[in-house]
C-alpha positions as CSV (number, residue, x, y, z in Angstrom):
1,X,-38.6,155.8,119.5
2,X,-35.3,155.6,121.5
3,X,-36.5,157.9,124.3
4,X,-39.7,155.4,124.6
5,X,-37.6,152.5,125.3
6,X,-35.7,154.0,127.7
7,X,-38.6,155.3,129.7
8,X,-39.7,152.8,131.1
9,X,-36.9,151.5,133.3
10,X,-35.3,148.1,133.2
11,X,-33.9,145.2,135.2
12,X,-30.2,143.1,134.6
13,X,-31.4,139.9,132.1
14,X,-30.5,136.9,133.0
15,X,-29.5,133.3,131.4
16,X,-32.9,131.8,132.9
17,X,-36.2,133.6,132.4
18,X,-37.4,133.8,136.0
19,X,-40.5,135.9,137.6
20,X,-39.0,138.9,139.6
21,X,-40.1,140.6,142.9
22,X,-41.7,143.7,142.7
23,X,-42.5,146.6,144.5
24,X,-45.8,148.0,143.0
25,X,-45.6,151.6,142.7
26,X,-44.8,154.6,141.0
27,X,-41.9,156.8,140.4
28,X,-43.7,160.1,140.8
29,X,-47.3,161.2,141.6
30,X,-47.9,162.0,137.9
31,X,-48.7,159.5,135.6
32,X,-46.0,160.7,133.3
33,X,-43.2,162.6,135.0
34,X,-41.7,165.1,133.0
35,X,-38.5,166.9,132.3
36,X,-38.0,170.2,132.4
37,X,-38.6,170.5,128.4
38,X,-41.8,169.3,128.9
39,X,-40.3,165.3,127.9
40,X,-40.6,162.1,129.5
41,X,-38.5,162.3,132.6
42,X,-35.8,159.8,132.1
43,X,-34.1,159.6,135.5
44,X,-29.5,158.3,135.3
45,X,-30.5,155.3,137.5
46,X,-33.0,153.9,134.8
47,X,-30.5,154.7,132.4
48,X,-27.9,152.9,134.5
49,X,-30.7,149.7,135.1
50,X,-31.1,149.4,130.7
51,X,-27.3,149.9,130.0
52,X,-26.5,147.0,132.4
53,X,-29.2,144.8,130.7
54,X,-27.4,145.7,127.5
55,X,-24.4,144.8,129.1
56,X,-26.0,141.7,130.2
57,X,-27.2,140.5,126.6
58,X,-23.3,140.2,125.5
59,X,-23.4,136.9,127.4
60,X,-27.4,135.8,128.6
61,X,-26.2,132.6,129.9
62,X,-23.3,134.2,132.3
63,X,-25.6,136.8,134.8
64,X,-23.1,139.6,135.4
65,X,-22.5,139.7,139.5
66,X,-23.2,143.0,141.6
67,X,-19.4,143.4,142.3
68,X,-18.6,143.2,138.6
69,X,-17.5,146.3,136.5
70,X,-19.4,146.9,133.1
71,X,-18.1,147.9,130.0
72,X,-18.3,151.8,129.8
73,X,-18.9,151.7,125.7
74,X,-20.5,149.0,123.6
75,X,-20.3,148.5,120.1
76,X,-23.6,150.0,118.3
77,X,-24.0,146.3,116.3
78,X,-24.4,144.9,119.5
79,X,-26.8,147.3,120.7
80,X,-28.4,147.0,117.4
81,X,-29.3,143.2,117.8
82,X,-30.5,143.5,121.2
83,X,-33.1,146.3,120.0
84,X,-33.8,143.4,117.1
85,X,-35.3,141.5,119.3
86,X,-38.3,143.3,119.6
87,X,-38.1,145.9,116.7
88,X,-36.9,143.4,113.7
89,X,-36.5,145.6,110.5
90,X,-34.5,147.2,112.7
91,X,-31.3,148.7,110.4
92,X,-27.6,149.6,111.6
93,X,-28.5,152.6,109.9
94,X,-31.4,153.4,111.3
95,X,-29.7,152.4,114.8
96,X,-26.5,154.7,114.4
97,X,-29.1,157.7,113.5
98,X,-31.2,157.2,117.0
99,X,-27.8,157.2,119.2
100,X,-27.3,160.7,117.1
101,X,-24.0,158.9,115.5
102,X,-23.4,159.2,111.6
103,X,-25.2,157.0,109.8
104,X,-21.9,155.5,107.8
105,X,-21.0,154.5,111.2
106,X,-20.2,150.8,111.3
107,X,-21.1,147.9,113.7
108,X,-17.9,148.3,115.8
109,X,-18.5,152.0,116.7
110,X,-18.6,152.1,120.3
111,X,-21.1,154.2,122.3
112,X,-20.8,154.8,126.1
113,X,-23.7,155.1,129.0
114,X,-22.9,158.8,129.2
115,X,-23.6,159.4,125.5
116,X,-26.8,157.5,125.6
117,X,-27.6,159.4,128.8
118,X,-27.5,162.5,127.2
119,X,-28.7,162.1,124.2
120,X,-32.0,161.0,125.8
121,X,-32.4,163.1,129.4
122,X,-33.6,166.1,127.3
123,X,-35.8,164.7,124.8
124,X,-39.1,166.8,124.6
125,X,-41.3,163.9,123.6
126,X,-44.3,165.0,125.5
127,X,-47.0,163.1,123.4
128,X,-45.1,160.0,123.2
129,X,-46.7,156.9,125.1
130,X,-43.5,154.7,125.4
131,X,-45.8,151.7,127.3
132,X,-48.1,151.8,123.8
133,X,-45.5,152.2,121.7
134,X,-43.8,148.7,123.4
135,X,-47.4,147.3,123.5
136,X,-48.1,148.0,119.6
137,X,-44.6,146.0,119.1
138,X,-45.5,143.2,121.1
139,X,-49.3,142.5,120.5
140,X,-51.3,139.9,118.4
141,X,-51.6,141.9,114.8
142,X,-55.2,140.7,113.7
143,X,-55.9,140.8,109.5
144,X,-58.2,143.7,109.0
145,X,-57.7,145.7,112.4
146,X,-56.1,149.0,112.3
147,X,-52.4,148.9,112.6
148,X,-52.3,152.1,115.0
149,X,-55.4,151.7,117.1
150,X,-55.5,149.8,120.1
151,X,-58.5,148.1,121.4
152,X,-59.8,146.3,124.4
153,X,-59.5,143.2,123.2
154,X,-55.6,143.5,121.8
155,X,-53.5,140.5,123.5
156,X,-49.7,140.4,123.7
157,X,-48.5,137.8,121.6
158,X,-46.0,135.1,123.6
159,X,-44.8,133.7,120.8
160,X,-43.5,136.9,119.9
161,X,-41.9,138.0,123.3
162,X,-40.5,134.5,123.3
163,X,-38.4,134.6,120.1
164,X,-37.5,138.2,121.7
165,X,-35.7,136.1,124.2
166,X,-34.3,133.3,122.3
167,X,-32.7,136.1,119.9
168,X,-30.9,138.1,122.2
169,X,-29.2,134.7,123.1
170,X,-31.7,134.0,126.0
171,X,-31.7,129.7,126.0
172,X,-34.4,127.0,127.1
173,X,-37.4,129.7,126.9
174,X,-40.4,127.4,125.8
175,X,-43.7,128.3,125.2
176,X,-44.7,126.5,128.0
177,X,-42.3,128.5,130.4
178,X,-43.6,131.7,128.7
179,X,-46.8,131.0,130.2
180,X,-45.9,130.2,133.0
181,X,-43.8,133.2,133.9
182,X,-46.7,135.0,132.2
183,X,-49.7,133.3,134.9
184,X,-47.1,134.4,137.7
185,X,-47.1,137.8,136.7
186,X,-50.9,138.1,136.0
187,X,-51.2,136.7,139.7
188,X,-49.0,139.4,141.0
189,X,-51.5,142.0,139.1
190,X,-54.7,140.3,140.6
191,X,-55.9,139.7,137.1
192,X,-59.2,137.8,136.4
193,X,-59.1,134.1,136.9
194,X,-59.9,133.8,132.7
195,X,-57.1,136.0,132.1
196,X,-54.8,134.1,134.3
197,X,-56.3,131.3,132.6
198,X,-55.7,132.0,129.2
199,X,-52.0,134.0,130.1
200,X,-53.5,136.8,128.6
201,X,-52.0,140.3,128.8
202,X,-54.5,143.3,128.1
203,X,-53.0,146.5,127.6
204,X,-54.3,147.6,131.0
205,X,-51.9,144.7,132.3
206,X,-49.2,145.6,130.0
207,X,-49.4,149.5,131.2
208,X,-49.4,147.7,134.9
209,X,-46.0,145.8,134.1
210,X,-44.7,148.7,132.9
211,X,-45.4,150.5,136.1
212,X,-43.7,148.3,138.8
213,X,-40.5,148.4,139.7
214,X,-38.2,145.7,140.3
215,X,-37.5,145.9,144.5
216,X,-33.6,146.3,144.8
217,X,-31.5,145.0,147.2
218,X,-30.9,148.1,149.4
219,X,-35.6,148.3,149.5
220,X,-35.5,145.9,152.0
C-alpha cells in the first residue's frame, strides 16, 4: 500500500486547486520500471516531489516558495491525516506500521524523507498496480458490483476527490470547480467530447493522469 502511493510521483499542492502543465510521457520505456528486486522502481526525486507535497499540506493556503527550506522530519499524525484524505479508516496504528515505526508510536513521532526513502526504494512489490489501487480508492462504489473488480464503465467519483481536498485543508474547492479542473484535464488527454461532457474519468484516463509528469522549471 505505501509503496503504491509513492509510485506514482507527485507535484507541491497548493492553496488553490489549479490545472497544471504537463509534459506527456513516460519515465522509462517499460510500462512499469522496476527495481533491482524485481519492485516498482521508486526513483529519490519522486520521493523528494511527495515529501514536499506533505510538506505542503501543513499549511494548503501558504504555497511553500522554491527558495524555501522544508522540514527534514514530520510528525507521523500529520502524515497520517494527509493519507486520510483519500484512505479514511485510515489508523495511527496502521500508519506507524507502514513507515516500519512501532505501532505504540504516537502522533508526534517524527519521520524524515530519508527514512521514508528507504523504507520504500527496495520494496519488491512486483504485482502491485499502484494507479488501480489509487483508482479503486477513488471511484463511484456501485450496490451490487464487485468490490475488487474493475470495469469499463467504473467512473471516479468528484465528490470524493473533492472532500480529499477540503480535508487536507485545501479551501474554496466546489463541485463546480472540481469539474472544471476535471473538463481541463480530459481536454489535455483528448478524451471524447461525452466524457468531457459529463467530467468523466475512465480508468484508461485515470492510468493516463497517472502517467504524465508535471513539466518543471528547468524542462523548458
Amino acid at each position: 500500500m505505501m509503496t503504491g502511493m509513492f509510485a506514482g510521483g507527485g507535484q507541491s499542492g497548493t492553496g488553490q486547486l489549479r490545472t497544471p502543465t504537463y509534459r506527456k510521457e513516460r519515465n522509462d520505456e517499460d510500462e512499469n520500471p522496476k527495481n533491482a528486486k524485481g519492485g516498482i522502481l521508486i526513483k529519490k526525486e519522486t520521493m523528494d516531489s511527495i515529501w514536499r507535497f506533505l510538506c505542503q499540506c501543513r499549511d494548503p493556503q501558504k504555497e511553500i516558495q522554491d527558495d524555501e527550506k522544508i522540514p527534514e522530519s514530520l510528525p507521523i499524525g500529520h502524515i497520517k491525516h494527509v493519507m486520510g484524505g483519500f484512505f479514511r479508516n485510515l489508523t495511527l496504528k496502521e500508519t506507524a506500521w507502514l513507515l516500519g515505526l512501532p505501532p505504540t508510536s504516537r502522533g508526534d513521532t517524527l519521520v524524515s524523507c530519508e527514512q521514508f526513502y528507504n523504507l520504500v526504494k527496495d520494496n519488491s512489490e512486483s504485482a502491485f498496480a499502484p494507479s488501480a489501487a489509487a483508482f479503486k480508492e477513488l471511484r463511484v462504489v456501485t450496490a451490487g458490483r464487485e468490490r475488487d473488480g474493475i470495469s469499463k464503465d467504473n467512473l471516479v467519483d468528484l465528490e470524493k476527490l473533492r472532500e480529499a481536498f477540503t480535508h487536507i485543508g485545501v479551501e474554496g474547492v466546489t463541485s463546480s470547480i472540481m469539474k472544471k479542473v476535471t473538463v481541463q484535464l480530459l481536454e489535455e488527454l483528448d478524451a471524447t467530447e461525452k466524457d468531457k461532457d459529463k467530467a468523466r474519468i475512465t480508468f484508461d484516463y485515470f492510468q493516463k493522469l497517472c502517467d504524465v509528469r508535471p513539466v518543471l522549471a528547468d524542462d523548458s
